[in-house]
C-alpha positions in Angstrom: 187.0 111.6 -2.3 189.4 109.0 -0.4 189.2 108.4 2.8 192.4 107.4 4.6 192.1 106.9 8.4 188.8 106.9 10.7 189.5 108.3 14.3 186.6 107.0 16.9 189.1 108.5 19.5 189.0 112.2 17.6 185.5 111.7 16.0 187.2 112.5 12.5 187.7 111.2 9.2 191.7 111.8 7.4 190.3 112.5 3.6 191.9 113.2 0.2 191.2 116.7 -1.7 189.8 115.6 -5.1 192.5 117.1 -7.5 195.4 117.0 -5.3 197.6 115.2 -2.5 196.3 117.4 0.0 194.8 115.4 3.0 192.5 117.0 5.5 190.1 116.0 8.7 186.1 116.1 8.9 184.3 115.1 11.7 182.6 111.7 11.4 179.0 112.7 10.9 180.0 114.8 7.7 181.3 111.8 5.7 179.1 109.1 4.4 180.9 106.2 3.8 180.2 104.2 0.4 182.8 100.6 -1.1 182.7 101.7 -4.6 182.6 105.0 -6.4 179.5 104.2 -8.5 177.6 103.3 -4.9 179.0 107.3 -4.0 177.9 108.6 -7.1 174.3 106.8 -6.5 174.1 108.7 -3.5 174.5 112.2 -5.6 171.9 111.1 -7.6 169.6 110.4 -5.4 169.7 113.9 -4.0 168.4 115.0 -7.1 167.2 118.6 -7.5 168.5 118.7 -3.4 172.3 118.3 -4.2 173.2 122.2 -3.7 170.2 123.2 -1.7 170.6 124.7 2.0 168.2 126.8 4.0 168.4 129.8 6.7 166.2 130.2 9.3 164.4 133.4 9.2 163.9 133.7 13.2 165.2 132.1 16.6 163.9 128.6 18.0 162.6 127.6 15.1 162.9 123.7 15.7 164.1 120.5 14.2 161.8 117.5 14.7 162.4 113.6 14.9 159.4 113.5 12.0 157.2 115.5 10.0 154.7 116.7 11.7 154.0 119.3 14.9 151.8 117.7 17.2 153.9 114.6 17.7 157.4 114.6 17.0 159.9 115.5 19.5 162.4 118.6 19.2 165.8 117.4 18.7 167.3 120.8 17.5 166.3 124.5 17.6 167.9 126.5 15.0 169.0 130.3 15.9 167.8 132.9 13.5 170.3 133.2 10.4 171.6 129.3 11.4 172.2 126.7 7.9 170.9 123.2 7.5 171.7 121.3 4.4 168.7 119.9 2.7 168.2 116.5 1.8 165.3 115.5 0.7 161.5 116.4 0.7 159.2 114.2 2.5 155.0 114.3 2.8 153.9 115.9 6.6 151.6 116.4 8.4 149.9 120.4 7.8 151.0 123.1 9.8 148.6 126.0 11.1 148.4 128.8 13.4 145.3 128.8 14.9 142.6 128.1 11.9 145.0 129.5 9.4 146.9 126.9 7.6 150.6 127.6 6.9 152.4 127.8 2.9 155.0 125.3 3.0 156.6 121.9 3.1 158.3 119.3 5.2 162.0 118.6 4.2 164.7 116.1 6.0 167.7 118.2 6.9 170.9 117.8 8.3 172.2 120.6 10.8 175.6 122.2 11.4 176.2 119.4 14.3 175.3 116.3 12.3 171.8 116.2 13.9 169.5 115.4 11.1 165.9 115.7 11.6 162.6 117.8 10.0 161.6 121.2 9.3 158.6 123.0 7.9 159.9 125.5 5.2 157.7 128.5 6.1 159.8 129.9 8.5 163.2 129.3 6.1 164.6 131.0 3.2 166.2 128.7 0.5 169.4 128.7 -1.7 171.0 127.0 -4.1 174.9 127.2 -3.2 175.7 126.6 -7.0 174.0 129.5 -7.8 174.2 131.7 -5.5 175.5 132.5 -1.5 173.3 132.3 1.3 170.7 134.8 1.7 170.9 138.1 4.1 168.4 137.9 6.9 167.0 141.4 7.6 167.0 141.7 10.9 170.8 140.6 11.4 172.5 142.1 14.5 174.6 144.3 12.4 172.3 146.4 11.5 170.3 147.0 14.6 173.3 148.8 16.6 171.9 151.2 18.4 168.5 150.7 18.5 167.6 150.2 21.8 164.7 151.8 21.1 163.1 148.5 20.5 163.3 147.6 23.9 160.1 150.2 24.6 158.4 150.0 21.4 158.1 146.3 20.8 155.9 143.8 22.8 158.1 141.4 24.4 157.2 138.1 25.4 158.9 134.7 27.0 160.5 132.6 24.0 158.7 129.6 24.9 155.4 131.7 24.2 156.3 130.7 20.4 157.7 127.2 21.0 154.7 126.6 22.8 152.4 128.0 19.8 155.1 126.2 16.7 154.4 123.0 18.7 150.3 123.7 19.1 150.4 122.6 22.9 149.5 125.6 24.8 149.7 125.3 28.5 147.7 128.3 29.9 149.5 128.1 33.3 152.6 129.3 31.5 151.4 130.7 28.6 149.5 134.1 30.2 149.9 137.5 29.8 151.0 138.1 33.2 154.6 137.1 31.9 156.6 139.2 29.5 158.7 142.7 29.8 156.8 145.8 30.5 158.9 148.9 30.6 157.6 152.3 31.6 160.5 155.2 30.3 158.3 158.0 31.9 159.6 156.5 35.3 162.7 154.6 34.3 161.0 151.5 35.2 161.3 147.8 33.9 159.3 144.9 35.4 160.3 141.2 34.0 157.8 138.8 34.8 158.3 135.1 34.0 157.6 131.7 36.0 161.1 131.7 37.5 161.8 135.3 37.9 159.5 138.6 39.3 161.5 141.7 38.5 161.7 145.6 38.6 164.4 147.1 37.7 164.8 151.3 38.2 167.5 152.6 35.7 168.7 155.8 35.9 170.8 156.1 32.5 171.2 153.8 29.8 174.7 153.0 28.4 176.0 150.5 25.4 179.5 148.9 25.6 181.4 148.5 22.0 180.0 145.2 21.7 176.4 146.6 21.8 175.6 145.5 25.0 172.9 147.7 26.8 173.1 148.5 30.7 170.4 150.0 32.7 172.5 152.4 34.9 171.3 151.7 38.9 170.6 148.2 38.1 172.1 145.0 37.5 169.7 144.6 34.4 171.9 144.3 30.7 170.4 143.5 27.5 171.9 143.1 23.8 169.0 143.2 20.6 169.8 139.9 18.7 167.2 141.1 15.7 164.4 142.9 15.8 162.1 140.5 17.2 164.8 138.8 19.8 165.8 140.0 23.0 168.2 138.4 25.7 168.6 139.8 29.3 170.3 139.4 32.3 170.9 140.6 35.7 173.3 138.4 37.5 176.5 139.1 36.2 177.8 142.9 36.5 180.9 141.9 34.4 180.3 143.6 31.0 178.5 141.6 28.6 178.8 138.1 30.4 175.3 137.8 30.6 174.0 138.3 27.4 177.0 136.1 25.9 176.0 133.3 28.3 172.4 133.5 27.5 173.6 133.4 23.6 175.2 130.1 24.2 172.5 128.9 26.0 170.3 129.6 23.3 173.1 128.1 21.1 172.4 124.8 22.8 173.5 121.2 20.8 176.1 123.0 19.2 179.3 121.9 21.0 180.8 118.9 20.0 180.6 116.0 17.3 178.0 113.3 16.9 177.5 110.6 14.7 174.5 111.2 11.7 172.7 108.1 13.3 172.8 109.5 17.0 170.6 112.5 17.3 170.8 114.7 20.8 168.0 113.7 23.3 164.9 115.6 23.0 165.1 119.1 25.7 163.2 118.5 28.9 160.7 121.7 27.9 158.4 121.6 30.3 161.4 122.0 33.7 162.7 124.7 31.1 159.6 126.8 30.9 158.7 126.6 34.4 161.8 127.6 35.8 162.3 130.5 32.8 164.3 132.9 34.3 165.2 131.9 37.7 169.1 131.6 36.5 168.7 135.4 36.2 169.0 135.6 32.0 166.0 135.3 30.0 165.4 135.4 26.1 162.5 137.0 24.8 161.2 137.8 21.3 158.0 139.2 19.7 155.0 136.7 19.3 154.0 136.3 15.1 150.4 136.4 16.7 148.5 138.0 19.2 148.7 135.6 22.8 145.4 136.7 23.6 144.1 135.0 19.9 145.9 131.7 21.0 144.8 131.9 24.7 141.1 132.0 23.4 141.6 129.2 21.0 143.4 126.9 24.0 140.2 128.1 26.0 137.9 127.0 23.2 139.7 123.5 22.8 139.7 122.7 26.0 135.9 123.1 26.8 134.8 121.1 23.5 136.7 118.0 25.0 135.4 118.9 28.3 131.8 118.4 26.8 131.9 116.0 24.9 133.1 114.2 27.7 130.4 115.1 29.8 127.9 114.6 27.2 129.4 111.0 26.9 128.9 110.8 30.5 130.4 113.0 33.7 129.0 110.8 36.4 131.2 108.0 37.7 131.1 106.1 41.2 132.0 103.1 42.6 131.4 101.5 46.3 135.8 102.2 46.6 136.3 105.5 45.3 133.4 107.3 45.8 131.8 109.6 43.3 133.6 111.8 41.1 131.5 114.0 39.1 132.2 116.8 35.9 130.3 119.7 35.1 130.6 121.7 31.6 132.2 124.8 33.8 135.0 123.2 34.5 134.5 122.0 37.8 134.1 118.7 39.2 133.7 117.1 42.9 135.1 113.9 44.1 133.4 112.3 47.1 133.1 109.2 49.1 137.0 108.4 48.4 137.4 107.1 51.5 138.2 103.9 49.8 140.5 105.3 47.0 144.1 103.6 46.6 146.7 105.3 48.1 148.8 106.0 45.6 146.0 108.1 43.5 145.5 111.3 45.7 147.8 113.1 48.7 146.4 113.6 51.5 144.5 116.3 52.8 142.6 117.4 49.8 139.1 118.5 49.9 135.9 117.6 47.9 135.9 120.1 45.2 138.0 122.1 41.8 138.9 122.5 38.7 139.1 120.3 36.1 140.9 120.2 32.3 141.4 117.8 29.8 144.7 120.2 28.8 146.8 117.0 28.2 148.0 115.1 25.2 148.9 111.2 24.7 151.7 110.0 23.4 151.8 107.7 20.8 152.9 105.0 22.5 149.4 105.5 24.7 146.7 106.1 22.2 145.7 102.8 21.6 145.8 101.9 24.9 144.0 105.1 26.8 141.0 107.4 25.4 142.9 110.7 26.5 143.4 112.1 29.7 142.6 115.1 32.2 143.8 116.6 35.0 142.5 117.9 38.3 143.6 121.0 40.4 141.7 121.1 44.0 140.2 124.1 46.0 143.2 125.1 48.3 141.5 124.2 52.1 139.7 126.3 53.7 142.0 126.2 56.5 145.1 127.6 54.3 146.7 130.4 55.6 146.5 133.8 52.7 148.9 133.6 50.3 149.1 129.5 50.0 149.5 128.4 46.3 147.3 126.7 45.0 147.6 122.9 44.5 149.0 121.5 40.9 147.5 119.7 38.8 146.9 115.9 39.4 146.7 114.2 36.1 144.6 111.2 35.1 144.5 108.9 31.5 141.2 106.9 31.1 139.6 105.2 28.5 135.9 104.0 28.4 135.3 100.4 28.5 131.9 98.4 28.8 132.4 98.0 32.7 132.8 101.7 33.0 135.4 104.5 33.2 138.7 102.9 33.9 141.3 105.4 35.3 145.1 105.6 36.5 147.6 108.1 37.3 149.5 109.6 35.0 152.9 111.5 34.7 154.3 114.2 31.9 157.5 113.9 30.2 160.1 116.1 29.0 157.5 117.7 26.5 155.0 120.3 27.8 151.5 118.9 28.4 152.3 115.3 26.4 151.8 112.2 29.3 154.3 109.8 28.6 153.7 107.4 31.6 151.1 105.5 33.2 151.5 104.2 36.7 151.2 100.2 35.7 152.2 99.5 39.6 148.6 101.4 40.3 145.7 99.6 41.0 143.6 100.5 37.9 140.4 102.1 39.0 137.1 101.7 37.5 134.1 103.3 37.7 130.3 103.1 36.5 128.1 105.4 35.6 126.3 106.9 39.0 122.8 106.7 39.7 121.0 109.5 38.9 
């Protein structure tokens, strides 16, 4: 088609109707921009068998990556459940698994009703051809779930970042516990919410739904609306009939205001601030897990420990005249002693000898040739601490082995939960050598 006018102002394109001498707008990322028709029509070629080919996503959150794999690439889209991406092309990817159990599909470049283009894995998509045929019906559309807040008791609800957690195959065990989820008790009109940012019981005496099948828990601020049945959002801030639910729904609809270029792709979600402070806005989205938590608690467990001896078995004694001795045992534990010595800017004050140890973390790529991996600390609170203290966080650490010994320095986490995307270079670097025995 012609294209008449470009609009950096407006972010649109002024465009001729094939056929006619009609003229309309399209926002800039949905025009690609070509000298000569036969350069155009190369570009329809080389969609090939893709030219008509969209896909739906069968459930919430499922994401859109900045390449084709799930242990690296950053999310720079989640798709709601029922949402269209265009398809443009299929590309080789990494395998996908849950747990040991590998995943049918394949990883396709798409383009997303924002202009973000990105990466998906097909299995949790279903596919149409729009020359054939329209879009498919998702089964669990809202439509037909009015009035079944029956779901709410009968389903096992957990935080939505339980699954984003799982998709990605970083599971942080901090946040990812069965502590946190919805646990409802009808016998005694009783709902407790527990999530990192939020601890919650709500008494109910009645249960009401407004015409735009919003549910309210008489005798308590708490209101929820069933988005499928495997998707829940809740709130209880806003008494104002279905505010809540619709404000969680845009949140959840995030990236979809405004117009971006194809080449400039949103900046990937600060996760990990997101899942710790889940719920403390007082709205929370939760759906049911594909797997059992408990299964992918145990396998995090199991991961965890193998790096944690083979590590020791490569050697958990280190020591130098500086930092003292800093020591790993195969149950998780380690001691640190002697530090007397120990740069400033490596431990806060105050802390005692002894804790716990994990290597929980991942590198980024821009570290792994650099740094072996990395593991993180948590000391004993002091014996001193008054009941109820929490416990210290977690102090993380990348190292690498080298022939003078174990060289270590502080390490920070980005926006992705459990990835470290920093290492202090203004820190000394600290090296240690195998202790006596």
């Amino acid at each position: 088609m012609p294209v008449y006018l470009k609009s950096n102002i407006q972010s649109l394109y002024v465009v001729g109707v094939p056929g006619s001498k009609k003229k309309v707008e399209l926002p800039l990322w949905q025009v690609e921009i070509f000298r000569t028709k036969g350069a155009a029509n190369a570009r329809v070629a080389a969609l090939g068998e893709y030219k008509g080919i969209y896909m739906v996503a069968a459930k919430n959150g499922v994401p859109i990556r900045d390449g084709p794999n799930n242990s690296t690439a950053s999310q720079v889209f989640r798709l709601r459940e029922g949402q269209t991406v265009k398809v443009l092309a299929r590309v080789e990817g990494e395998a996908v698994s849950t747990g040991d159990k590998s995943l049918p599909g394949e990883w396709f470049q798409v383009l997303a009703d924002d202009g973000t283009r990105g990466y998906v894995f097909s299995y949790s998509f279903k596919s149409y051809d729009e020359t054939k045929e329209g879009p498919p019906v998702i089964a669990s559309s809202k439509k037909s779930l009015s009035g079944r807040v029956d779901l709410v008791f009968t389903r096992s609800w957990r935080p939505e970042y339980f699954q984003e957690m799982l998709d990605d195959g970083r599971v942080d065990l901090d946040l990812f516990s069965l502590r946190y989820g919805l646990f409802v008790d009808a016998t005694h009109r009783q709902i407790r919410l527990e999530l990192p940012g939020a601890s919650e019981l709500f008494a109910y005496s009645s249960i009401s739904e407004s015409s735009e099948g919003i549910y309210s828990f008489e005798g308590s601020p708490l209101k929820a609306r069933i988005e499928s049945e495997r998707s829940l959002l809740l709130s209880w801030v806003d008494d104002s009939p279905g505010a809540a639910p619709d404000a969680a729904s845009q949140a959840a609809e995030e990236g979809d205001a405004g117009q971006a270029a194809a080449e400039a792709a949103p900046p990937p979600r600060d996760d990990l601030a997101a899942y710790k402070s889940a719920g403390a806005d007082g709205r929370a989205a939760l759906i049911v897990l594909d797997s059992e938590p408990r299964e992918a608690i145990k396998l995090e467990e199991l991961r965890r420990q193998r790096l944690l001896e083979s590590f020791v078995d490569s050697g958990g004694d280190w020591s130098s005249p500086e930092a003292g001795r800093l020591s790993f045992s195969k149950n998780r534990r380690f001691s640190w002693t002697g530090r007397s010595g120990l740069p400033d800017d490596y431990l806060p004050e105050g802390l005692g000898d002894y804790g716990e140890a994990a290597f929980r973390l991942f590198l980024d790529k821009s570290l792994e040739g650099e740094w072996d991996g990395a593991f993180s600390l948590r000391f004993d609170p002091p014996q001193s601490a008054e009941p109820g203290t929490p416990r210290p966080g977690w102090i993380d650490f990348a190292y690498r082995r080298t022939p003078e010994g174990l060289v270590l320095a502080p390490a920070s986490q980005g926006p992705e939960n459990l990835v470290v995307a920093a290492v202090d270079s203004s820190a000394q670097a600290l090296v240690l050598r195998p202790a006596a025995k």
